[in-house]
N, C-alpha and C positions, 0 to 999 in steps of 0.2 A: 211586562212579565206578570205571572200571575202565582199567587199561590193557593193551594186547597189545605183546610185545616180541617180535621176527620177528629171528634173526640166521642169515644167509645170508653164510657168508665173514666178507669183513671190514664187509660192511654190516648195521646194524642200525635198524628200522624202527621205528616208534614210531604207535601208536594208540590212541588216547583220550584222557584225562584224566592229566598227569604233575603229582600234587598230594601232599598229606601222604600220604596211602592208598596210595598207588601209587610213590612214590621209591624208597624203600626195596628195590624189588626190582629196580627202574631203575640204583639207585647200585650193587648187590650182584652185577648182570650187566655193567654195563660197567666196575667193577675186575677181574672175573675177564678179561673180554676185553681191557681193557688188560694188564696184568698176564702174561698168555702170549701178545701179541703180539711180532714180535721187533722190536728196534731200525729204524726209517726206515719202520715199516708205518705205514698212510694207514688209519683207520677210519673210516664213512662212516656219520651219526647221521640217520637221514630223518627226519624232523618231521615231513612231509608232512599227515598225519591223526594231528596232534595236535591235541584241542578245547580243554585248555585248559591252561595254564603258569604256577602257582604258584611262591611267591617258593620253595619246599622243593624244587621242581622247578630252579627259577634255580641254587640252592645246589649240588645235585647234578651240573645241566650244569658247573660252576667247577669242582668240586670232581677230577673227570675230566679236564677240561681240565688241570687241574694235575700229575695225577699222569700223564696221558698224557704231558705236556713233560718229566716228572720220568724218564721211560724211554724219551726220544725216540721217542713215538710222536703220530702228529699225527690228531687226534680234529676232526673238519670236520662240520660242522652243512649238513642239504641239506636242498629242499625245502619251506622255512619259509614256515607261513600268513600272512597278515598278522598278525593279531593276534598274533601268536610273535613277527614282525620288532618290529613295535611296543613290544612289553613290554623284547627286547632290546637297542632303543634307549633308549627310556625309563632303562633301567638304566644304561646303557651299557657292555654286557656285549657288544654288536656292537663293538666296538672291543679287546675280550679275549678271545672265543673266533675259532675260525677258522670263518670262512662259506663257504657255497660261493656263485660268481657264480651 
């Protein structure tokens, strides 16, 4: 599986497959972006055409989420397929990271 990682600004786009194969570079490009964003920046994670979300994928959205709060910066999840909303409720990972309406 493959994924493409599109970052324009503070938004970052997301397509294909976010699984074991593919985290890793997922996780490695949004600590860099958090990480030199400045304090009160808004990053915008598009989901939109992402096929499928893995619990290593799960892991990696938290793991961001966390260190984006950890440097006040707020990391907001857009465009979510259903099957994405589904797994992040299931989880209940929709009640811990930030959605966009």
């Amino acid at each position: 599986m493959s994924l493409a990682i599109t970052v324009n600004g503070s938004r970052v786009e997301l397509s294909g497959a976010v699984d074991m194969e593919t985290t890793p570079s997922l996780r490695a490009e949004l600590v860099d972006l958090i990480n030199t964003a400045g304090p009160g920046t808004l990053l915008r994670l598009d989901l939109g055409e992402v096929t499928l979300l893995d619990s290593s994928g799960l892991s990696a959205l938290l793991a961001a989420h966390r260190l984006a709060s950890a440097r006040d910066v707020r990391l907001q999840l857009s465009a979510l397929p259903r099957h994405v909303q589904r797994t992040l409720s299931i989880t209940g990972l929709d009640e811990v990271l930030y959605i966009a309406a």
